[in-house]
C-alpha positions, 0 to 999 in steps of 0.5 A, spaced: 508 864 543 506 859 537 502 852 539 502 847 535 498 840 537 500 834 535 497 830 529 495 825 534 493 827 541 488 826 546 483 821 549 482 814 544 476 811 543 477 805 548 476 811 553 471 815 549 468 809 549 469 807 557 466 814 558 460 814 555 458 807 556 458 810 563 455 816 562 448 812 559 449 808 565 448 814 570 444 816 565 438 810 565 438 812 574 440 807 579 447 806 583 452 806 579 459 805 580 466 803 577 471 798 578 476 802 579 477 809 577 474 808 570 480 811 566 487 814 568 485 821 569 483 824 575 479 829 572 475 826 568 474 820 574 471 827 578 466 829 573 464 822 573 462 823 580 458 830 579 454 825 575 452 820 579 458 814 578 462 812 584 468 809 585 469 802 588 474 799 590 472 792 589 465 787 588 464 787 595 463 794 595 457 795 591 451 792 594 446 793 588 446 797 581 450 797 574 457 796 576 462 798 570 469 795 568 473 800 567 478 800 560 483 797 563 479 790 564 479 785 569 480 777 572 474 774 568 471 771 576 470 778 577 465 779 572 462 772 574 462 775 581 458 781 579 454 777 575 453 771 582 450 778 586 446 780 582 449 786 579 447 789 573 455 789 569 457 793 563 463 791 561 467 798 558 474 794 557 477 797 551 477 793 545 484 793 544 485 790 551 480 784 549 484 782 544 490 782 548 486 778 553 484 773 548 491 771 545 494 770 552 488 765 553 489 762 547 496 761 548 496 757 555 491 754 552 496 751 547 502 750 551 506 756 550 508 760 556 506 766 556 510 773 557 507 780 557 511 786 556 508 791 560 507 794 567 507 788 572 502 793 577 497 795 572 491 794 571 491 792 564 497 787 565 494 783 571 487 782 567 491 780 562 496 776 566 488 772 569 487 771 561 493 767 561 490 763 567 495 767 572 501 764 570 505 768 565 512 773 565 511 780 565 517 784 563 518 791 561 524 790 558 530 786 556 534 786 562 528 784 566 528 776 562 530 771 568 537 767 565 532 762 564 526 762 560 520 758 562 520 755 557 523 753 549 516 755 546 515 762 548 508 766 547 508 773 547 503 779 548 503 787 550 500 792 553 496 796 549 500 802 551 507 800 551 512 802 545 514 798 539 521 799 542 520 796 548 517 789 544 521 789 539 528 788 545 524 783 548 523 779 542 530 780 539 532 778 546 528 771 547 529 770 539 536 766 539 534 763 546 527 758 545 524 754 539 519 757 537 516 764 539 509 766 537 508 774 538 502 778 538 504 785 538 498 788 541 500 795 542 493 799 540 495 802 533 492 809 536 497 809 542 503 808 536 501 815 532 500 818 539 507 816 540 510 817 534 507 824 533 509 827 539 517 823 538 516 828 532 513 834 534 519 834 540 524 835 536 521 841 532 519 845 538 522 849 543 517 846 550 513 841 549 508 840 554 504 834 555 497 834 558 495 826 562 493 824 569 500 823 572 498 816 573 496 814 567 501 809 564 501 812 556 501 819 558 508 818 563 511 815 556 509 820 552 513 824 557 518 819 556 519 820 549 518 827 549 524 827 553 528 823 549 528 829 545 528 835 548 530 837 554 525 842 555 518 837 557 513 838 562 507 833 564 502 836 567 494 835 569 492 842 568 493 849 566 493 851 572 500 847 573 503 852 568 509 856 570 511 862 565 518 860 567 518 854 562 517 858 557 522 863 557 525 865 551 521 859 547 517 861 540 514 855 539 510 850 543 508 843 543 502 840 546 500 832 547 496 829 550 495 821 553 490 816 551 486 817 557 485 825 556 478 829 553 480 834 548 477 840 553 483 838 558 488 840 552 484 845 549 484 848 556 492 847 557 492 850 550 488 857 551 492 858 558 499 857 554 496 862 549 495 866 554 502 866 557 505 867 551 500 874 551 501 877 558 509 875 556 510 881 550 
């Protein structure tokens, strides 16, 4: 069997970034520990651990030390709340989540009633949902837009991992129903390529794996994606959840793999592939 990688795949630099910041963290000595698994990768998280940083469910639990804000972000009152104990905070939040953060602030602010497309129990979503001083409307699609808007001045934002095709539905939808719309697409331009380039390598292969924690949001999109176009897709963490009978009769395989997932993850997916596809001549 062949392996083809898509062009755009794996960890981004908000993770890349995340990681290393606690990485240096654990490195200066001390207690160190996250606010929350650090990214949605189970296996990385772990690795974290071997070096020292500990996950923590809440402000509460660290007594001391460094406490770093995962990717995803968070309330501001946390960070205040750390800061009022005398915590040492490194704030890992992804860039492209900060801005999300800051045009949901601005548009309260101003007056607009914010609406966040995304994932109502993500991470990402509730910090941004704080930003916007707690009152917002998240929706995921269309269908989910009450039969009344909040309001005839309309404010919208997104999760930095969601598709532009879910924001483009809820913006065509709240067009003909308000006076004024003011959107910010804050989809990372990184999550747009991986998307678009697993849509593409779809539907040139006959299997199509998909490498990311199983509770990592972009990841399960990916797979969405994947299987809008082909019927033969499989997400998994890692190679050892390879079954040779996915592949029976294939020639060419793809692999991806989510924002949050490090490129030795998907090297050791790729190798166990290759691996199979030998054992099977």
């Amino acid at each position: 069997m062949r392996v083809i990688v898509a062009k755009h795949a794996g960890i981004c630099y908000g993770v890349e970034r995340a990681l290393n910041l606690a990485g240096e963290a654990a490195a200066a000595g001390g207690e160190v520990r996250t606010l929350g698994p650090l990214i949605h990768n189970p296996q990385a998280v772990q690795a974290l651990r071997e070096q020292g940083v500990e996950v923590a469910a809440g402000v509460d639990e660290v007594s001391g030390g460094t406490l770093v804000i995962r990717s995803h972000g968070v309330d501001p009152a946390v960070i205040a709340l750390a800061e009022e104990r005398g915590l040492t905070v490194v704030d890992a939040t992804c860039p492209f989540v900060s801005t999300a953060q800051r045009h949901a602030a601005d548009l309260a602010q101003q007056g607009y009633s914010v609406v966040i497309v995304g994932e109502a129990e993500h991470p990402e979503v509730e910090g941004i949902l704080a930003h916007a001083g707690g009152h917002a409307l998240i929706v995921q699609r269309a269908a989910d837009l009450p039969a009344k808007v909040p309001s005839r001045r309309i404010g919208v934002v997104v999760q930095t991992t969601q598709s532009p095709s879910r924001l483009e539905e809820v913006v065509a939808a709240l067009l003909p129903r308000v006076t004024e719309l003011r959107v910010f697409n804050t989809i990372c331009s990184a999550t747009a390529q991986r998307q678009k380039a697993a849509d593409e390598l779809a539907r040139e292969v006959d299997v199509m794996v998909v490498v990311g924690g199983y509770n990592s949001g972009n990841t399960t999109r990916l797979a969405e994606i994947c299987q809008a176009v082909n019927d033969r897709v499989h997400h998994v963490e890692t190679a050892a959840e390879l079954d040779l009978a996915w592949f029976e009769g294939a020639s060419v395989v793809g692999v991806t793999g989510g924002a949050s997932t490090p490129a030795e993850q998907i090297r050791s997916v790729i190798a166990a592939i290759e691996a199979l596809g030998s054992n099977d001549e």
